[in-house]
Phi, psi and omega in degrees: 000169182240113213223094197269145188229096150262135204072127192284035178274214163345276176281002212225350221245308189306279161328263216310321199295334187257347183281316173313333177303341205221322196240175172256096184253141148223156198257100205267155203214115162327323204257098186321312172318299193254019176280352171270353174288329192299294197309333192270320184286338198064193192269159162224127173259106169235128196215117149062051159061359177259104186238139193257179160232163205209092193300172168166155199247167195205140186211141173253027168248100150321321180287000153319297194245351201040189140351142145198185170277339206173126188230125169244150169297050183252030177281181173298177190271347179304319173291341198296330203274344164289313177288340154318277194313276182318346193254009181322318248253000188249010177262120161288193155274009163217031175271142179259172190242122132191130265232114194236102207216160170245171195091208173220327179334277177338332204265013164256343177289306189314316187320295170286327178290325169278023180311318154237062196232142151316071231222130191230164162255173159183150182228147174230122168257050155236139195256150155234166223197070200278127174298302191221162176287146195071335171301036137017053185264116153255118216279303196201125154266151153212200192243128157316136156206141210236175185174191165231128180291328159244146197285345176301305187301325185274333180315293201269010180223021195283328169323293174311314185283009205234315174271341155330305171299304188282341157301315184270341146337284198295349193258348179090005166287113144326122177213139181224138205251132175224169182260019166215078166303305195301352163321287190296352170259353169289313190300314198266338191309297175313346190259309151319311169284337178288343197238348209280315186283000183275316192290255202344310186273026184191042142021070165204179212255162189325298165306321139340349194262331169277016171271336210257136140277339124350281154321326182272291170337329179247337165321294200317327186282328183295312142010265167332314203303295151328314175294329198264333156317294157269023167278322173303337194255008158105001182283161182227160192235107164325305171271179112286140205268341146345292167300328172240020138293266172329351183267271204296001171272268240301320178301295184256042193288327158307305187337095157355085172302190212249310208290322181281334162290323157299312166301303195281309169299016203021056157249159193317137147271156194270027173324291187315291229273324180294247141323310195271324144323319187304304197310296152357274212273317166324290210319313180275358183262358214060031168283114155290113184223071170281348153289305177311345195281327195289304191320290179345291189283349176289306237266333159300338209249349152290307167331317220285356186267341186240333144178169189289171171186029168269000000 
């Protein structure tokens, strides 16, 4: 396939490096600089202290790359509707979009920006780590899982979503195409909101969180909290999700979150789209969610040390 990934961070950074072995990858990049540094060097992919490279072309011109089959999404979710506008010039009539964000904020966005566009969800809980730009470290494998949120759009497009799926397999990404993404994304949501906003305010790696009780104590409320939310919103969760926030502090007990990798690089963090969203949707249910309010506002009030974002 012919396969554009926009935005070089982390994850995005992580695809294109397993996608490129196999498909015609390109890296769409906000930053001019640095998507020609991305283009003369490739990728470098570090996994289990064994690190490979990985050509792959980069650009900040969408008009660069054209058309393509199959466009992801990997900017932060704050990015999404800029990168949405810039990446118009690489969508065909059989291209597909999808759109990989943490959090929920983005899933009131999508609707109108994608309007006449062919478009999917998808979460992955394989971690990543950029040492340096192109520089890649994955941290944890797991598995991607990708859908459509209406059931029209998976009838007439399930073709796509199918070779999509099998490219990033074939490609080592494990990817499984399911018919209730918004589950699993709620499902990943709730895992988020117990670790993200924590790791960041008490500068520690994922696993530390099940050290303190204290700490654990307030991950668990913030949780409930999530929980009680989407229950109010008609979701139902396979697991619980509590048990399966304490299963990924245990599973990824090294790990960086994204949120915390943010802070210490003083960049905007995806609070609003996260915590700050549950709080959002609490608001309009009448729900009380008063730790999240709390997570929220420490975590503002860290940004506020490193730069304005108003």
């Amino acid at each position: 396939m012919k396969i554009a990934v926009v935005g070089p961070g982390a994850l995005g950074c992580l695809m294109a490096a397993y996608l490129s072995n196999k498909n015609e990858t390109w890296l769409l990049d906000h930053d001019k600089n640095r998507a020609a540094l991305l283009d003369r060097q490739g990728l470098i992919l570090e996994r289990n202290k064994l690190i490979v490279k990985r050509p792959v072309r980069a650009t900040s011109d969408p008009n660069n790359i054209g058309t393509v089959d199959l466009i992801l999404l990997c900017v932060k979710s704050y990015n999404i509707e800029k990168a949405i506008l810039n990446a118009g010039p690489l969508v065909g009539t059989d291209s597909l979009i999808i759109s990989l964000q943490n959090g929920i904020a983005h899933l009131a966005l999508l609707p109108g920006l994608l309007r006449d566009t062919r478009w999917g969800l998808g979460i992955t809980s394989n971690g990543a780590t950029l040492a340096e730009p192109g520089h890649v470290l994955h941290c944890g494998k797991g598995l991607t899982r990708i859908g459509f949120l209406d059931e029209v759009e998976q009838a007439q497009n399930m073709d796509l979503m199918s070779k999509a799926a099998s490219s990033l397999t074939e490609s080592n990404i494990e990817t499984e195409i399911v018919p209730d993404i918004l589950k699993h994304i709620w499902t990943k949501l709730m895992v988020n909101i117990g670790i993200n906003a924590l790791t960041a305010i008490y500068d520690c790696p994922n696993g530390d969180l099940l050290k303190s009780t204290e700490i654990t104590g307030i991950m668990e409320k913030a949780v409930r909290e999530g929980i009680t939310v989407a229950e109010q919103k008609g979701i139902i969760f396979e697991q619980d999700p509590l048990a399966t926030t304490h299963k990924v502090c245990r599973e990824t007990a090294a790990n960086i979150s994204s949120m915390l990798q943010d802070v210490r690089a003083k960049r905007k963090t995806e609070i609003s789209s996260i915590n700050g969203a549950l709080v959002d949707i609490a608001g309009k249910l009448g729900i009380a969610t008063p730790v999240n309010e709390e997570l929220v506002c420490k975590i503002k009030k860290l940004e506020a040390k490193y730069h304005d974002f108003t």
